[in-house]
N, C-alpha and C positions, 0 to 999 in steps of 0.2 A: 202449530205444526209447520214446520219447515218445509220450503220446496224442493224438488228434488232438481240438483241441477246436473244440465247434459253437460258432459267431456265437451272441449271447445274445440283440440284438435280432431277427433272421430268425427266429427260435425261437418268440420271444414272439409275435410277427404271427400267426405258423402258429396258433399256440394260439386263436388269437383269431378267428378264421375260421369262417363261419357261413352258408351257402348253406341259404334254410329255402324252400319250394316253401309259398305261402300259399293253393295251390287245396285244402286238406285241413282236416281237424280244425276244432274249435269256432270259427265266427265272431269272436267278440269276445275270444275267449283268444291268437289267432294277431295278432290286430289289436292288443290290450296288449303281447303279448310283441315285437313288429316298434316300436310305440310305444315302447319306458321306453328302452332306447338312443340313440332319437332325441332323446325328452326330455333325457335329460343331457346327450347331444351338445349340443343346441341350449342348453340351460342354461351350457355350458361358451361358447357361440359369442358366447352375452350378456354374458359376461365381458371379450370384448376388447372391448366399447364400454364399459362398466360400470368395467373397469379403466382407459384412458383418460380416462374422463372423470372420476372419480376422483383420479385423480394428477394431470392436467392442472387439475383447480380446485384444490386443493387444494396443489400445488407451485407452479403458474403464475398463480393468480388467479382471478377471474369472468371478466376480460377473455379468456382464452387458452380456458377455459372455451365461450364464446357462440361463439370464434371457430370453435373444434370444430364446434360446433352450428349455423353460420352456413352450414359447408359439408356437413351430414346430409343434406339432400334432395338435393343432387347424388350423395352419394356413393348413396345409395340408388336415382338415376335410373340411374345408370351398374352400379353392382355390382349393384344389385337385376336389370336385366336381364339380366348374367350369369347370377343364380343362379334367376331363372323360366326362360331356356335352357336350363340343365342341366336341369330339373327335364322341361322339356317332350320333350330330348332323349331323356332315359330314359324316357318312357312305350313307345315301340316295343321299346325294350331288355326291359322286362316283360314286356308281351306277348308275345312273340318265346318266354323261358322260360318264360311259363305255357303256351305251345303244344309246349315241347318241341322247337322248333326252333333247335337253336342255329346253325345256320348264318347262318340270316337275324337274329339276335341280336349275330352277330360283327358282319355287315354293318351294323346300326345302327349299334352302337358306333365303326366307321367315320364311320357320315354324323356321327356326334355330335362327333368328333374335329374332321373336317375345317370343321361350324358354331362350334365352341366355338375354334378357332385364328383363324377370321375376326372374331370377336366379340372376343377379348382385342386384336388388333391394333386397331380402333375405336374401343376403349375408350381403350389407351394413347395415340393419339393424339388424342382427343376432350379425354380428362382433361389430360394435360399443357399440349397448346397451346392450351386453349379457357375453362380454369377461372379467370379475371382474366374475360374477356368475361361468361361464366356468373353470375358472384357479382357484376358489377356488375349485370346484367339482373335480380337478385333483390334490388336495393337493399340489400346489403351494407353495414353502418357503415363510411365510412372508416375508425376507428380498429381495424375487425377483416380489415380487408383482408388485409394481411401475413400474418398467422398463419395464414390460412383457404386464403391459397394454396397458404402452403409446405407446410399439411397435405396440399392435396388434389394436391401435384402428386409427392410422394413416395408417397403411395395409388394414385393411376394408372401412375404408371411401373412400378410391381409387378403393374400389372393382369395378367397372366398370369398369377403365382404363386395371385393369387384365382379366377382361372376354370377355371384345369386343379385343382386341389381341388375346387372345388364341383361339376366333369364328373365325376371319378372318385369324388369320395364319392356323388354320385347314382343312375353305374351299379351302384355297389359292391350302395346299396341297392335296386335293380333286381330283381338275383337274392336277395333276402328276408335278405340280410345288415348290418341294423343294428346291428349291434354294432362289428365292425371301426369306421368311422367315427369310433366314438365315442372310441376310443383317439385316432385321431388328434387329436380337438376337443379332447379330455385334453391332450393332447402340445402342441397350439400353442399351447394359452389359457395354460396355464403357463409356456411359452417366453415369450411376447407380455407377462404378468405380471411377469416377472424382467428383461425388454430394455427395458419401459417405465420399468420405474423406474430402472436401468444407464442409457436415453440420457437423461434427463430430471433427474435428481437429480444424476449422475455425471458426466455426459458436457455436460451443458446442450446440447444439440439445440433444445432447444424442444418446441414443438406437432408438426415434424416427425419429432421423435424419436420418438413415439406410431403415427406412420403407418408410420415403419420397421420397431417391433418387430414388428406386425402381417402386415407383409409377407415378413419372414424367418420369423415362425413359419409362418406356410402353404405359405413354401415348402418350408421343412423336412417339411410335414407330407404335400406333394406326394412327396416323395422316397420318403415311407413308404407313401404308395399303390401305388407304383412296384415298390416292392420285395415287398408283397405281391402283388400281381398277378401278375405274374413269378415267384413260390417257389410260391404255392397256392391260382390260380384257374386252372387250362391252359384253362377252358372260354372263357375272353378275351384268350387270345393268339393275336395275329391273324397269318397266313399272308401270303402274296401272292393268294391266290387271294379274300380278304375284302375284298382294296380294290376289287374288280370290283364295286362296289355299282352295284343299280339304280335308271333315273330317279324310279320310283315310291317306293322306297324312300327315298332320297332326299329327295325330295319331300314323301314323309311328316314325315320327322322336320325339315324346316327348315319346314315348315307348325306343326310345335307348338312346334319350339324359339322360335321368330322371333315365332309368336303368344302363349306363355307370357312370354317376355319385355316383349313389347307391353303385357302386360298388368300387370305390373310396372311399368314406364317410366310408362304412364298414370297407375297411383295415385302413383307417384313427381312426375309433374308437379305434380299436383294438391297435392304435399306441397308442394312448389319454391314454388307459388303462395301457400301458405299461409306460407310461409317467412317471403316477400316481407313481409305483412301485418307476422309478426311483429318482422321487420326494423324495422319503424317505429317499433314502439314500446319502444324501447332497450334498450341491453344487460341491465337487469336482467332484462325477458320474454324475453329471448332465452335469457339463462343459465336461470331456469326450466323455457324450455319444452322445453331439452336436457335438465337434470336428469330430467324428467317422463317425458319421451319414453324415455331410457333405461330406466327402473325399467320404463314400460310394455311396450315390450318384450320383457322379461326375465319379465315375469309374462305374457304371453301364449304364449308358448312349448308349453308342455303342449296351446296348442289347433294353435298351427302343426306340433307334432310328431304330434300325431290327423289335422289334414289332410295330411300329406307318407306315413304311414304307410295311410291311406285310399285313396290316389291309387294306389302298386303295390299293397296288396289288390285292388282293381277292377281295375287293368290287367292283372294276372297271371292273375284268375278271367274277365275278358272273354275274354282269350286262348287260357282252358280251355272257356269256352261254359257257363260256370256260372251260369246269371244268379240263379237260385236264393240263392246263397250273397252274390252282390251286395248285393242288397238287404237280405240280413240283416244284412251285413256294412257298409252304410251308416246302417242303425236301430239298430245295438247302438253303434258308433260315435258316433252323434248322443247318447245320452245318456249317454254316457261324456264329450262337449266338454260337454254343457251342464252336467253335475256340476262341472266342474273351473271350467268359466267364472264360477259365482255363486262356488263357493271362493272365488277369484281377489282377487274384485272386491271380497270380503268383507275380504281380508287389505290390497288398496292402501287402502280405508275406512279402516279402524282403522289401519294402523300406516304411513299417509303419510308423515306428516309426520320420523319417525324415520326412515325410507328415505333420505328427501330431502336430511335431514342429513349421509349419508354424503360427497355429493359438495361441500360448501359448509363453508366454513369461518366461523368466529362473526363476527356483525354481519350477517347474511343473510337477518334475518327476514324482510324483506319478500318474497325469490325464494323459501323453502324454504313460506309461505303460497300463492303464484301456481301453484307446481306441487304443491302437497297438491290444491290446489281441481282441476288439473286431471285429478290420479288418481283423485277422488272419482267425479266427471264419468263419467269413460271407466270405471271401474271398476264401477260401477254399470250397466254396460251390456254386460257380456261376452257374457254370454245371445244376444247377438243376433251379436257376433261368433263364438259358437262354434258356431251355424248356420253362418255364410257358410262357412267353414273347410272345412264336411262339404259341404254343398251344391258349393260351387265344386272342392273335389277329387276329389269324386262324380265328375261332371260331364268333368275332367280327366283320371282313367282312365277314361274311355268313350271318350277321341279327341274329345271336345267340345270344340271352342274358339270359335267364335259367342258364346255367353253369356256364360263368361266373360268376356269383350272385353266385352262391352256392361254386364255388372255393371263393370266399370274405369272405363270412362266415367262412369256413373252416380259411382263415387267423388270421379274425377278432375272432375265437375260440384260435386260436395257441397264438397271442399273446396276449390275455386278460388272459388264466393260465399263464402265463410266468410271465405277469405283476402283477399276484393278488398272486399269489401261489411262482413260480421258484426265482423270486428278492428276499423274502422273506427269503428263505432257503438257495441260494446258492447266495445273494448279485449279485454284479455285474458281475457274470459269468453266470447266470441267463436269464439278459438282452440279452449277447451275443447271446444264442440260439434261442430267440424272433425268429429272420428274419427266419433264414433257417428252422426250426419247422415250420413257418409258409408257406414257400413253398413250402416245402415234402405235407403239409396238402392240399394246393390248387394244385397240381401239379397232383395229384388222378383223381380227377372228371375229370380235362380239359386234359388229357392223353387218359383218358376211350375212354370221349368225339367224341376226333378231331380221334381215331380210327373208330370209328365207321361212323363218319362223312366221315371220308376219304372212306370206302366201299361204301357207299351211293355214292359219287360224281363217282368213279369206274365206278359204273353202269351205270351212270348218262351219261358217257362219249363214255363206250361200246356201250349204247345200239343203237344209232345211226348206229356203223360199223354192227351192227349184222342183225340187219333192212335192211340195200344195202346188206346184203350177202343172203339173203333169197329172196328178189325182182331179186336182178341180173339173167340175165338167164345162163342156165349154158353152157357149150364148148363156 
């Protein structure tokens, strides 16, 4: 008789599996440990632009290069509000198991499903039939027209595989499980790595062969959330009696989903705007300011993985009525972004220019000079964006979405002058100011904000002890 043998991949999933409850134990110890998963995760996720753009300059040219680049701000208007929906959708999902309520947690994860299905079908048809109109509207070079379409319309027709990934890696990290994830981001960035250069070297695809791999890795990586969910989370496998969701409920999670996205799509317009600018001033600043924008990116990451891991801390401890642990848990955080942010800024400084080289092949001085200058810029200025990060995600798990929205705006201001006005007059030095102009300007409101927020939770916290000090009897 033969033994029976177990599946190696189902195995491995299992093993990987991490439901951590963040209302306990040391503040900034449970907020690092929910952090460095996400960090890699997300370090792995900057590799499919990073790898892309990569092989695409360096096999296809500058030309193929800018065209990638020409169509960024779109892909960020459209995927970016995917992935603020996800992000807004799981805030109830948090809450829901910091309260211990799973019932009304399954029911989230319903409403999250049935907004994130409506969102991918918009997207597929926004991105396919609308990206020729889009990239003329952004003054697109004729000569990158072609390349920039057939990117973006093989990127949206997969739009599904990208938004059911970023919904179920979102919930996943919901219930305090950042780990799992990060296998996944493992598993596509290296799929994504090996198909870019198979359609693109081997296969000659082109520029669309770059948006392919990308699209079959995450779906493949969809399939692995699938399969974990189903073997070793029962607490997310939904009944019939979970899709009875209600109107409030409901209503809750398409007010964050629809509003975190919003708020997405805004800095994303603002980007689209700034685009335009750079558009005018030829493929060489264009390829640049894609090389730049990549690397930046890639090196902000450590502060987007502090505010994503920031956001379920607070949603899971609002949930518990800890407000106590809040605030601790947004001040030990804050100087935990701003350490990493002046690192950061310290590393695009010094070793720019070598970065840069990666993605540009020899005779390129003059692009691999325009985006050192603009790492210098932006890198010199982390400090301010690794406030916004804590403030804005603060903010985020509290169910705040008002400010947020109006720090977007304030960005989606900063860099539409930059992009319609500053390119204009000062060229591609201009561009550089975009970002940081744009986070002094959102950095106002969500500062104001999360001060004032913070007295409120103070009280919130006090007034419990002040309550037993007045019933207590006295001697």
């Amino acid at each position: 008789m033969s033994a029976t043998r177990t599946p190696v991949l189902p195995t491995l999933l299992e093993s990987l599996v991490i439901t951590r409850n963040l209302t306990s134990g040391s503040p900034l110890r449970v907020i690092i440990a929910f952090t460095l998963p996400l960090l890699v995760g997300n370090l792995f996720q900057q590799l499919y632009a990073v790898t892309d753009a990569a092989v695409v300059g360096r096999l296809l040219g500058v030309d193929a290069l800018a065209s990638v680049g020409a169509s960024g701000s779109l892909q960020f208007l459209l995927i970016g509000f995917a992935m603020g929906a996800s992000a807004g959708v799981s805030i109830p999902v948090a809450k829901a198991f910091g309260a211990g309520n799973l019932a009304a947690m399954r029911r989230a994860v319903v409403s999250g499903i049935l907004i994130s299905g409506g969102i991918a079908v918009a997207i597929t048809l926004i991105g396919t039939l609308g990206a020729r109109t889009l990239l003329t509207w952004m003054g697109t070079p004729p000569e990158l027209m072609g390349n920039a379409e057939a990117f973006l319309a093989v990127l949206f027709g997969g739009a599904a595989a990208t938004v059911a990934f970023n919904f179920l890696s979102s919930v996943i990290r919901a219930l305090g499980d950042s780990r799992t994830p990060l296998l996944f981001l493992v598993v596509a960035c290296l799929l994504n790595g090996g198909l870019v250069v198979l359609f693109i070297a081997v296969f000659h695809f082109g520029v669309g062969g770059a948006a392919l791999a990308t699209v079959i890795a995450q779906g493949i990586s969809t399939a692995c959330c699938l399969i974990l969910v189903i073997r070793r989370m029962p607490d997310l496998l939904l009944s019939r009696d979970d899709w009875r969701i209600r109107r409030e409920e409901l209503g809750e999670s398409t007010k964050l989903g629809l509003t975190f996205g919003f708020q997405m799509s805004i800095i994303a317009v603002g980007a689209a705007v700034l685009q335009y600018g750079i558009n005018k001033l030829g493929t060489e600043a264009v390829a640049a300011f894609t090389a730049a924008v990549r690397l930046d990116q890639a090196a902000v990451t450590p502060l987007i993985s502090i505010g994503v891991a920031l956001s379920t801390y607070v949603a899971q401890n609002r949930g518990a009525g800890q407000w106590a642990r809040v605030r601790m848990g947004v001040f030990r955080a804050g100087g935990l972004a701003l350490g990493f942010g002046v690192a950061l800024g310290l590393v695009l400084v010094l070793f720019g220019t070598s970065l840069v080289r990666l993605f540009v092949g020899a005779g390129s001085d003059h692009v691999v000079a325009m985006a050192h200058r603009y790492l210098v810029i932006n890198g010199s200025l982390y400090a301010v964006l690794a406030l916004l990060f804590v403030c804005r995600n603060a903010l985020q798990g509290l169910g705040i979405t008002a400010v947020p929205t109006i720090a977007g705006v304030m960005e989606l201001l900063a860099r539409s002058f930059v992009g319609l006005y500053l390119v204009d007059r000062m060229g591609f030095l201009g561009a550089c100011l975009a970002a940081p102009l744009a986070w002094v300007g959102a950095l106002v409101p969500l500062g104001v904000a999360w001060t004032i927020h913070h007295r409120r939770l103070a009280r919130r916290d006090d007034a419990p002890v002040l309550v037993r000090a007045v019933l207590q009897p006295a001697g």
